[in-house]
C-alpha positions as CSV (number, residue, x, y, z in Angstrom):
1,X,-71.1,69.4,10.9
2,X,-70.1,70.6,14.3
3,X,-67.1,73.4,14.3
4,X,-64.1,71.6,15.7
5,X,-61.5,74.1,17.0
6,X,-59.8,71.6,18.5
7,X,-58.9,70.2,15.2
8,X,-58.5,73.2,13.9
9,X,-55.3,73.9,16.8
10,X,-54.2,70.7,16.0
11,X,-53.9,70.8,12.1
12,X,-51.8,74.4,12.9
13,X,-49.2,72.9,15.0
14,X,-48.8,69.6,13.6
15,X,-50.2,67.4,10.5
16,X,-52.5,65.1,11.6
17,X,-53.6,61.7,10.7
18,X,-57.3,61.1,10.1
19,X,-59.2,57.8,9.1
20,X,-61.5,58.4,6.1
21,X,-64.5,57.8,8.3
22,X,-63.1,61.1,10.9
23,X,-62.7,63.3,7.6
24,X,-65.9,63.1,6.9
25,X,-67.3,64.3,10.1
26,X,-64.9,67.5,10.0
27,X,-65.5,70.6,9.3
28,X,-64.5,72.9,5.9
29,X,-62.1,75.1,7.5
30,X,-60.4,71.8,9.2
31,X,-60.3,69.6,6.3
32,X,-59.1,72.8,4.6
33,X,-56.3,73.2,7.3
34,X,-55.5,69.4,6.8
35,X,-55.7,69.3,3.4
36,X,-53.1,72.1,2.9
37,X,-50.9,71.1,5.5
38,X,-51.2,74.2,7.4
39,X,-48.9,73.9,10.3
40,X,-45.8,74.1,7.6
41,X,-47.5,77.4,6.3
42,X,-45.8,79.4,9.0
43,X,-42.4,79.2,6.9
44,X,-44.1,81.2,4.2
45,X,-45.5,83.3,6.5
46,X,-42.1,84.1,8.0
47,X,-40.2,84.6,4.6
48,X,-42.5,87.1,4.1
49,X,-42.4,88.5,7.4
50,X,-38.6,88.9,6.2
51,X,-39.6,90.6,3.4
52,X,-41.2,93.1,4.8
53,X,-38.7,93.8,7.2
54,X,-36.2,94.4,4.9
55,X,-38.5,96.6,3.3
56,X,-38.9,98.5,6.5
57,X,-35.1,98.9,6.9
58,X,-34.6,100.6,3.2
59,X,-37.7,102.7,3.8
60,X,-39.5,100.9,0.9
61,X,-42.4,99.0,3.1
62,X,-45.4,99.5,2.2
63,X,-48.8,97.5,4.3
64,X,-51.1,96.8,1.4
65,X,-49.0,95.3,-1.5
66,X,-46.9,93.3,1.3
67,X,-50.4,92.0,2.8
68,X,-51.5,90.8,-0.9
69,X,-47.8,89.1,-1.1
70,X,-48.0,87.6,1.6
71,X,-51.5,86.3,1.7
72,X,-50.6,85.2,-2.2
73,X,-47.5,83.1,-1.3
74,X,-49.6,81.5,1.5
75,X,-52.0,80.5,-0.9
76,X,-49.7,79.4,-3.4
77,X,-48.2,77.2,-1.0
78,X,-51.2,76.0,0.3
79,X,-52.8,74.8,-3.1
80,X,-49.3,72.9,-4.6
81,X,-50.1,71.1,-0.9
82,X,-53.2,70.0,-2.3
83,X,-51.8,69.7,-5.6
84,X,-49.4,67.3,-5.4
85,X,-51.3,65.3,-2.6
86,X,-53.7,65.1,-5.9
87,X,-50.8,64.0,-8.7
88,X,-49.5,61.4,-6.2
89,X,-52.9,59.8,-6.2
90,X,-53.6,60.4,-10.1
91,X,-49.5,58.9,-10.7
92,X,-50.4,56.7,-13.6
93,X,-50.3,59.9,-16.1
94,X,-47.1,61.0,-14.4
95,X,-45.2,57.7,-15.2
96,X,-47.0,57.5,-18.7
97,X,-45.0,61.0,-19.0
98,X,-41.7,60.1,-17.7
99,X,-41.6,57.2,-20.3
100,X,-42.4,59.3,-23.4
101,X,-39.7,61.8,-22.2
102,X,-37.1,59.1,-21.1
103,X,-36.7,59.8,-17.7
104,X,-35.4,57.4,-15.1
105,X,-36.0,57.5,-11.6
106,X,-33.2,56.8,-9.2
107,X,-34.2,57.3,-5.3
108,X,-36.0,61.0,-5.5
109,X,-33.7,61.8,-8.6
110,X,-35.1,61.9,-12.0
111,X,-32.1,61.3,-15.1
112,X,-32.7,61.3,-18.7
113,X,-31.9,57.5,-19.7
């Protein structure tokens, strides 16, 4: 497997589209990239950028804990990417669940029936 860095500039600035058969060819660090949707990883980044400028206007930043947030949040985000790219695939359980519980879907809106 051939580092693609291309791909990798690509997958940071938009998401891309890629046929089973390209996946395979790629790279870790590019599926990885893909995988978590990267290029909408920046608006973590920035709300924690916020953070930590608020933190330096109240005198209250400090580099080390607001690193570990920030690289935290990032990887939160990152893995409920991959997470619910993984329950839309696996949905049957999820439906199963929403019948036992009574819940009715109407358009992205989930009522109790």
């Amino acid at each position: 497997m051939k580092v693609n860095f291309t791909m990798w500039k690509k997958a940071l600035n938009v998401i891309p589209e890629v046929s089973k058969e390209d996946w395979e060819h790629l790279d870790l660090i590019s599926r990885w990239l893909i995988a978590t949707r990267a290029a909408v990883l920046i608006m973590t980044f920035l709300s924690a950028a916020l953070a930590g400028i608020f933190a330096i206007r109240d005198g209250g930043f400090h580099f080390l804990p607001w690193l570990a947030l920030t690289f935290g949040l990032i990887m939160a985000h990152a893995s409920n990417n991959i997470f619910n790219d993984y329950t839309r695939r696996t949905g049957r359980d999820f439906f199963k669940q929403c019948k036992i519980l009574n819940l009715d879907r109407i358009g992205n809106e989930w009522y109790r029936s």
